[in-house]
C-alpha positions in Angstrom: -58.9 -60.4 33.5 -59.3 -63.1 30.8 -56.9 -65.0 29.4 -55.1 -63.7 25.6 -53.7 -65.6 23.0 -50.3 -65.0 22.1 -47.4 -66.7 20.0 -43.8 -67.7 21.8 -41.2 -65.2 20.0 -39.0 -67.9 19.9 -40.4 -70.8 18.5 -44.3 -69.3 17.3 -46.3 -71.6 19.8 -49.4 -70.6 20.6 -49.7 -69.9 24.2 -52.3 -69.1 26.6 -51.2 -65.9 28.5 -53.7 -64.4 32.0 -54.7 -60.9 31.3 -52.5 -59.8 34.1 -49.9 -62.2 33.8 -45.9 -60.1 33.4 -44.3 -63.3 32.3 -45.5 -66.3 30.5 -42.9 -70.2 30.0 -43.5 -71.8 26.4 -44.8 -75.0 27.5 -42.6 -76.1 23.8 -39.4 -74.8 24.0 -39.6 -73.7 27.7 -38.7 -70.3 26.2 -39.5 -67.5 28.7 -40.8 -64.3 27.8 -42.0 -60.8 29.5 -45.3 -59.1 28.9 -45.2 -55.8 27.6 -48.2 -54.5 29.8 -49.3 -51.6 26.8 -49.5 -54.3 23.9 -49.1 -57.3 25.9 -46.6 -58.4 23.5 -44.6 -61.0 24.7 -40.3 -60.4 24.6 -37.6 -62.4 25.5 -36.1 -61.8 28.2 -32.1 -61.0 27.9 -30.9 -62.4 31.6 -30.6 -59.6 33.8 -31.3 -60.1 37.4 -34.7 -59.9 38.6 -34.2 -56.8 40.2 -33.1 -54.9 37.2 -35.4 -56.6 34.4 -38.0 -53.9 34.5 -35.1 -51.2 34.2 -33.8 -53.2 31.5 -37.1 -53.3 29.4 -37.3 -49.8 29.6 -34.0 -49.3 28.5 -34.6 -51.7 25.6 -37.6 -50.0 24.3 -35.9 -46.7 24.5 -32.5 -48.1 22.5 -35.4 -49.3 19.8 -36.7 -45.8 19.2 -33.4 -44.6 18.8 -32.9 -47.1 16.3 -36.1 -47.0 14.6 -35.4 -43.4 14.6 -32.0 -43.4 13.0 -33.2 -45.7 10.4 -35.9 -43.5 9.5 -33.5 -40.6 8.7 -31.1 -42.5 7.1 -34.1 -43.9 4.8 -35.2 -40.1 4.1 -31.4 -38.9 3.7 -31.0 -41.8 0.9 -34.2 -41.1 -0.8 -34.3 -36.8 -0.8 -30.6 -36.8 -1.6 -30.9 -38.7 -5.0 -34.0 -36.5 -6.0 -31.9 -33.5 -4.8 -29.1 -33.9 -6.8 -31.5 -34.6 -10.1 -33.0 -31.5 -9.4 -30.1 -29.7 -9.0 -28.7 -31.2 -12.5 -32.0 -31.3 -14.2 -32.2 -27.1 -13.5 -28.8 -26.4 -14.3 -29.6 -28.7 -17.5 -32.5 -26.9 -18.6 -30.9 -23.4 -17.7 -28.3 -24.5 -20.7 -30.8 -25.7 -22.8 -32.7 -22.3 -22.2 -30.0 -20.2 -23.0 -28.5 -22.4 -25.7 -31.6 -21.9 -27.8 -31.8 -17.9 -27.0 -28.2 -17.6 -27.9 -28.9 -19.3 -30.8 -32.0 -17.1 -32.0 -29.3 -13.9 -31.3 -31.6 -12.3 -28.2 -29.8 -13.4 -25.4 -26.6 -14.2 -24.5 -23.3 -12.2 -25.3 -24.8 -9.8 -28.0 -22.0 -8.4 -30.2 -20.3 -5.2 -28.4 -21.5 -2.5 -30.3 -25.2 -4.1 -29.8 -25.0 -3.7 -26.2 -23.9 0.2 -26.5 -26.3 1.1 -28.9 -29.8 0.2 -28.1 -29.3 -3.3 -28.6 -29.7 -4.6 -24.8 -30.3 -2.3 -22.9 -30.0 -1.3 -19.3 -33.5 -2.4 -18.1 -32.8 -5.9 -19.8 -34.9 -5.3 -22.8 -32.9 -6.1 -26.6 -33.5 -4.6 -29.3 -35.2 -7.6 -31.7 -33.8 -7.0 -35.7 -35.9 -9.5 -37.3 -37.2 -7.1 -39.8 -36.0 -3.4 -40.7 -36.8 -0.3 -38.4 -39.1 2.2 -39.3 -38.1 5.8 -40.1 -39.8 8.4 -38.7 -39.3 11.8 -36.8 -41.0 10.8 -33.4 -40.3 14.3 -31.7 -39.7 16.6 -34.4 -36.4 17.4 -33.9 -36.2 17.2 -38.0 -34.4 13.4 -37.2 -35.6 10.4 -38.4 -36.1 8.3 -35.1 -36.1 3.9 -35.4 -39.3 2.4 -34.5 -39.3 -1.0 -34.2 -39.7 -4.1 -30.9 -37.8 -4.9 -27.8 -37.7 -8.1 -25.8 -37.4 -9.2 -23.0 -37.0 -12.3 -20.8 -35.8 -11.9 -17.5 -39.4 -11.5 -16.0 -41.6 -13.1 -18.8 -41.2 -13.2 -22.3 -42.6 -10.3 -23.6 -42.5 -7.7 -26.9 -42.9 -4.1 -27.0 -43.3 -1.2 -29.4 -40.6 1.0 -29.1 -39.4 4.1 -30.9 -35.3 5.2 -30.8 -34.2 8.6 -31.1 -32.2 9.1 -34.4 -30.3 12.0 -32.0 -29.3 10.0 -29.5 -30.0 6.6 -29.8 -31.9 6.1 -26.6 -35.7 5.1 -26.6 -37.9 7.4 -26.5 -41.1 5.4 -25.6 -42.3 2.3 -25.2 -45.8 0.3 -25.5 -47.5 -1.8 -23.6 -47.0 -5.6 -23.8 -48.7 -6.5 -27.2 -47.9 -9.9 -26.9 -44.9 -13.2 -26.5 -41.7 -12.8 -28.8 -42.9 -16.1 -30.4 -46.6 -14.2 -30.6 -45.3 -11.2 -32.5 -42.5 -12.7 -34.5 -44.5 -12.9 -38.1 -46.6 -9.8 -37.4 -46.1 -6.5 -39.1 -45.2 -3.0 -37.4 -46.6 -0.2 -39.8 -46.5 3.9 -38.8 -49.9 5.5 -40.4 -50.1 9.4 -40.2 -49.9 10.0 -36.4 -50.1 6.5 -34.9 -48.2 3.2 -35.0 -49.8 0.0 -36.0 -48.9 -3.5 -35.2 -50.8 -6.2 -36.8 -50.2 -9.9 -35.9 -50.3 -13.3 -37.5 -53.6 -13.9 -35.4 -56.0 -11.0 -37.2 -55.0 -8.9 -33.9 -54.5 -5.6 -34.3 -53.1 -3.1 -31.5 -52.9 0.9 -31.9 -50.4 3.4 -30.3 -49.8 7.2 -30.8 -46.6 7.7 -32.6 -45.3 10.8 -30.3 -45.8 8.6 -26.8 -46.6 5.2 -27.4 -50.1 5.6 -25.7 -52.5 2.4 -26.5 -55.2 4.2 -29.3 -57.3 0.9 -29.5 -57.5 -2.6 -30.2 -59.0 -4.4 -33.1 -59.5 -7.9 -35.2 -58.9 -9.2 -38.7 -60.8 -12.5 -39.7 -57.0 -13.0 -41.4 -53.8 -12.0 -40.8 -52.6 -9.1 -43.3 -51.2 -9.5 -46.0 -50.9 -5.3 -47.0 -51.9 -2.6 -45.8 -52.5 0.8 -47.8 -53.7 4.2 -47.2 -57.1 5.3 -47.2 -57.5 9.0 -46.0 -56.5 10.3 -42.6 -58.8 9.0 -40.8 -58.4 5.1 -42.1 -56.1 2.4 -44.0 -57.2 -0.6 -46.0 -55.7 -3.5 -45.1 -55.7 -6.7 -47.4 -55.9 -10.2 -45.6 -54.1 -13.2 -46.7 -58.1 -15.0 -47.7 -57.9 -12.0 -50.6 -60.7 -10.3 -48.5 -60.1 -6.4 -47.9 -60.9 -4.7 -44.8 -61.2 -0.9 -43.7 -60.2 0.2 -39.9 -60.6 3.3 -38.7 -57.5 5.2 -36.6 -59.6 6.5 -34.3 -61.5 4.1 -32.8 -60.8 0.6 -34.7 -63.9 -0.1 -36.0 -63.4 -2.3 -38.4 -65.5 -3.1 -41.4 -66.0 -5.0 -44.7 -64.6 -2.6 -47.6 -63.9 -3.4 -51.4 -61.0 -3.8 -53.7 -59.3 -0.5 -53.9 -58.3 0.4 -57.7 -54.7 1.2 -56.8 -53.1 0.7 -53.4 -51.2 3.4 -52.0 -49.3 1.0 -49.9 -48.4 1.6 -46.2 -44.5 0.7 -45.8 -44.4 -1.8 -42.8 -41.0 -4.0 -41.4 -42.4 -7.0 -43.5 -39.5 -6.7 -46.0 -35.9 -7.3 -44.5 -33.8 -7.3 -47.3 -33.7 -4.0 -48.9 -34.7 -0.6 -47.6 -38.3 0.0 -47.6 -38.3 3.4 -48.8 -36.1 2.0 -51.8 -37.3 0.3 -54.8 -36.0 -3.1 -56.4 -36.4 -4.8 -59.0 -35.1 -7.5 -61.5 -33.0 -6.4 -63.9 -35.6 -6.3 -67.3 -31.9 -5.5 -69.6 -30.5 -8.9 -70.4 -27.1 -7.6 -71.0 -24.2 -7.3 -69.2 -21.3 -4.8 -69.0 -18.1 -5.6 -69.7 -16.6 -7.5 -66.4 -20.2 -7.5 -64.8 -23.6 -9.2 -64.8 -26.6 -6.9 -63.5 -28.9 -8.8 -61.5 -31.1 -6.6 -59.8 -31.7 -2.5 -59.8 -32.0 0.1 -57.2 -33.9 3.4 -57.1 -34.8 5.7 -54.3 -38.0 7.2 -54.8 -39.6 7.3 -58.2 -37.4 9.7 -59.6 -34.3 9.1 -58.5 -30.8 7.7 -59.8 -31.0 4.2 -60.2 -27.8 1.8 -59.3 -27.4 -1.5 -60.5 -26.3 -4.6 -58.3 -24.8 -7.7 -59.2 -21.0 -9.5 -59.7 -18.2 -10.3 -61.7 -18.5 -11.9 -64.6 -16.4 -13.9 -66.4 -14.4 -14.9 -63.3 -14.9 -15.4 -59.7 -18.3 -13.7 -58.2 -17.3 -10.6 -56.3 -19.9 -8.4 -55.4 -20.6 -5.2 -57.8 -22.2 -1.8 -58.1 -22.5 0.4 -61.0 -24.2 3.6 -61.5 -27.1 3.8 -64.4 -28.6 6.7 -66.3 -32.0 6.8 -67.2 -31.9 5.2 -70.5 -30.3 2.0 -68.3 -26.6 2.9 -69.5 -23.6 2.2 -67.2 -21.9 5.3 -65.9 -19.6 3.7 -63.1 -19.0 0.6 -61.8 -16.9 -0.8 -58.7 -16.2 -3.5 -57.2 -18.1 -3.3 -53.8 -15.4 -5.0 -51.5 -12.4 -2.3 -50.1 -8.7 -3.9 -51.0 -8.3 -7.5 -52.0 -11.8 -8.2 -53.6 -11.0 -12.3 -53.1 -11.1 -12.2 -49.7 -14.4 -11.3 -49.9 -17.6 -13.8 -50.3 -18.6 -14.5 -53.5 -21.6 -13.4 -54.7 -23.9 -10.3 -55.3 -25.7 -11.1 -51.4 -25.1 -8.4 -48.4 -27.4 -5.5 -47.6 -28.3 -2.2 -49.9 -29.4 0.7 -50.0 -29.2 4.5 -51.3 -29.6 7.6 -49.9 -30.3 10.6 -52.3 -26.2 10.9 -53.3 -24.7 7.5 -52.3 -25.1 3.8 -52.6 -24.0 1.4 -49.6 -23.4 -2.4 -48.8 -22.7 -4.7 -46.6 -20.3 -7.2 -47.6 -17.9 -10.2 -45.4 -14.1 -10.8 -46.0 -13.2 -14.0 -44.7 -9.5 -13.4 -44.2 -7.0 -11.5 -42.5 -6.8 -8.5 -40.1 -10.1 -6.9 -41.7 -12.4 -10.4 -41.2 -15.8 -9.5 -40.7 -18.6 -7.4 -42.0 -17.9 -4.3 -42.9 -20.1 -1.5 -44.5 -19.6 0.7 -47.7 -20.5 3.5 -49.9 -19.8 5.1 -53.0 -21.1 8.0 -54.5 -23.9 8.1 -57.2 -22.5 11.0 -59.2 -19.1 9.1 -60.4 -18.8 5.8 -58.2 -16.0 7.2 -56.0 -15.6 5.1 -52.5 -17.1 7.1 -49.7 -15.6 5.2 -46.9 -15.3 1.8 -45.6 -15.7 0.7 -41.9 -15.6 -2.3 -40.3 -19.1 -3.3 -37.9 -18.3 -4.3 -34.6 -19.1 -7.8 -33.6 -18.4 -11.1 -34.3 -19.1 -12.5 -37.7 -22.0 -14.7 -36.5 -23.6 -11.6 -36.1 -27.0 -11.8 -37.9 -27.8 -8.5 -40.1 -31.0 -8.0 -41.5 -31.8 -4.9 -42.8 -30.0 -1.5 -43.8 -31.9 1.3 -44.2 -31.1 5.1 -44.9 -32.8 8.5 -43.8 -31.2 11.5 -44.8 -27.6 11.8 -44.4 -27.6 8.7 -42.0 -27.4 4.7 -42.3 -28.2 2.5 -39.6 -28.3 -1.3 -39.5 -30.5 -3.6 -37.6 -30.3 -7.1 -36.8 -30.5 -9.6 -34.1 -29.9 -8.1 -31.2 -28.1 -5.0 -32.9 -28.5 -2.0 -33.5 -26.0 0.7 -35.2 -25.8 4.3 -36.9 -23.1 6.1 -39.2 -23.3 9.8 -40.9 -23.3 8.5 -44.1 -21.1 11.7 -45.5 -18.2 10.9 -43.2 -18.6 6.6 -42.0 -18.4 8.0 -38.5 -20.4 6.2 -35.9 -23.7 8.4 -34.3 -24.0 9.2 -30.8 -25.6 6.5 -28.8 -25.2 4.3 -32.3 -21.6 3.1 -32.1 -19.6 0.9 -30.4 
């Protein structure tokens, strides 16, 4: 073999080594070194005796592996460790956030008690989303108004449904497909039109289901989002988009197509308003006078001819909530104070949900002291103002409320994550609607 250049591990001389040689002297610092015979590395050699040198290289290779390896896994247990643990906190920290920011939109979380028995969250995860007043309807023709409104959920996807509620019971009686994200449907508008159920979102879509099974009918676009819908025939509404621009779809098959101004508009009632009843009428009070003890803001009416109720506060003095009854020339018949007991323990003001039914007027109103804090709901009668009955909703008073509406002789409110019933002759709570 030829001879190979190597350097002395000792003091980096450059030595001449023969191909075959096992040992090689540093002609420098006299430094003797073996010959590894695979790299032909040269090592130096620990002073063992001859007879055991070769056993002692083999040994010494074998101790370095075990080293090498140790410090391999101690170099990958101090690097995955550290990412580990940020993982670990990094999920957990997001999982907060997550939740934090559901809990604060009302959705998830620990929903008010009565919302978890009455439709609210219910038992295959979805919650009942309140952002905007139920629709009442008789789904099944029991001779009940039924709720139809959305449901959430989150636990596999964030997703919205259609959903109708039976008035009866208070458990759902159908529910859509997926028509889209809770962030996706949030500004839309939920509308029910003869026999089907129409939900038209802030995009120009437009999805179709039959009102007795929440069956898809079709699916259809709007070069806008709407802004009103009203009805055409049977067979079609108008529907007014926010560029002023009117559009006709059919209920049958969605065709949708360019239509003109209607003269009147026989509008559809959809969840777009949140603070009073649908199916009642309000309006700002055109009589610029007030009773003795009260200032009439606003009045209420329930159908076109029915009694109208005026809403407003005390005047002079602190601003507790009030309701009086009008005749049809606008005259004060009755008037009450809407809180039940001390009326300064309740918040000021003329805010809180309304509506009527056709032989009482009820509200919403918060104390914000003693044993009765909360929200608690009210009604009098039209005829001569007398309190109905008072009760006390369920929940804490974070609890977001957003609508009240009224179908017969029942009341149910809706909110955020909450849904509830009462017979509105006796205050008692509906089956499948109470806490």
């Amino acid at each position: 073999m030829r001879a190979i250049q190597v350097k002395c591990p000792n003091c980096a001389a450059v030595l001449r080594v023969d191909g075959d040689a096992e040992v090689v002297d540093c002609e420098y610092c006299h430094t003797q070194s073996w010959v590894q015979r695979r790299t032909r590395m040269l090592q130096i050699p620990v002073g063992l005796p001859p007879a055991r040198a070769a056993g002692a290289a083999s040994a010494g290779r074998a101790a370095r592996q075990v080293v090498r390896r140790v410090a391999l896994g101690v170099s990958l247990f101090s690097t995955l460790v550290p990412l580990a643990v940020v993982g670990v906190v990094g999920f957990t920290v997001k999982n907060h956030l997550h939740r934090a920011a559901d809990a604060m939109a009302g959705l998830v979380g620990k929903p008010p008690t009565a919302g978890r028995r009455a439709g609210a969250a219910r038992a295959d995860g979805g919650t009942w989303v309140g952002v905007a007043p139920p629709l009442l309807t008789d789904v099944n023709g029991d001779g009940i108004a039924d709720l139809v409104g959305r449901v959430r959920y989150v636990s596999d996807g964030d997703r919205a449904h259609i959903t109708a509620v039976s008035g009866d019971t208070g458990k759902p009686l159908w529910e859509s497909a997926r028509i889209g994200t809770y962030s996706d449907t949030l500004q839309g508008r939920l509308a029910v039109v003869g026999d089907a159920v129409l939900f038209a979102g802030a995009t120009g879509s437009v999805t179709a289901v039959g009102l007795a099974d929440g069956k898809p009918r079709f699916a259809a676009s709007l070069p806008d989002r709407p802004a009103r819908l009203c009805r055409k025939d049977a067979a079609s509404v108008a529907i007014e988009t926010a560029d002023g621009r009117w559009q006709e779809i059919s209920l049958i098959d969605g065709a949708v197509r360019r239509a003109r101004k209607p003269s009147s508009c026989d509008r559809v009632p959809d969840d777009e308003r949140n603070e009073i009843d649908p199916a009642v009428s309000a309006s700002r009070s055109a009589r610029r006078w007030s009773q003795p003890g009260m200032h009439v803001a606003r009045e209420l009416r329930r159908g076109p001819g029915g009694p109208a109720v005026g809403i407003g506060w005390r005047r002079p003095g602190t601003a507790v909530p009030m309701v009086a009854g009008l005749d049809p020339k606008g005259r004060v018949t009755w008037k009450a104070e809407v809180p039940d007991g001390d009326p300064l323990a309740a918040r000021a003001g003329s805010g809180g949900l309304w509506t009527a039914t056709e032989r009482l007027v009820c509200a919403t109103y918060e104390r914000t002291g003693g044993s009765t804090e909360g929200v608690h709901l009210t009604c009098f009668e039209l005829e001569r103002g007398a309190r109905a009955w008072d009760v006390a909703i369920p929940g804490e008073r974070s609890t977001v409320l957003t609508s009240l509406v009224a179908a017969g002789d029942r009341v149910y409110l809706s909110g955020w994550g909450l849904l509830l019933g009462l017979d509105a002759r006796t205050g008692r709570w509906l089956p499948g609607l109470g806490p």
